[in-house]
N, C-alpha and C positions, 0 to 999 in steps of 0.2 A: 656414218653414225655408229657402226659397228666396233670401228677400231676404237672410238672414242670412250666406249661403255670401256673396250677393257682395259687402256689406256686406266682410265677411272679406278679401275678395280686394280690394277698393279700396283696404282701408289698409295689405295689404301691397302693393302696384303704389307707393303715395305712401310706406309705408318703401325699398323699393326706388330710387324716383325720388329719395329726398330725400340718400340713402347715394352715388348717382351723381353727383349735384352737388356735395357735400363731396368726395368723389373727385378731378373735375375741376379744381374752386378747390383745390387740395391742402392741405386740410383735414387730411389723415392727417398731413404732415409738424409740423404744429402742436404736434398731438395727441405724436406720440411724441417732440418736443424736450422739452416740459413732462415726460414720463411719467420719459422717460431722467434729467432733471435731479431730478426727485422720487426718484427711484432713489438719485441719487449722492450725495443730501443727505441719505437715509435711512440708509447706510451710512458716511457721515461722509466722502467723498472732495470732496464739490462745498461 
């Protein structure tokens, strides 16, 4: 049961670490130009 808690707790330390590197390369601003333009092509503006 032990190993399993920190099994648990490693992969979120590496979702965590991996969320903070996309953070830093600014990954997020990517993310929400695609999102935004998928928006505006949904609704017929773009």
């Amino acid at each position: 049961m032990m190993k399993k808690r920190i099994v648990q707790l490693l992969l979120a330390a590496a979702g965590l670490l991996c969320l903070g590197v996309g953070l830093a390369q600014g990954g997020y601003q990517t993310t929400l130009a695609k999102a935004v333009r998928i928006c505006m092509e949904c609704i017929g503006i773009g």
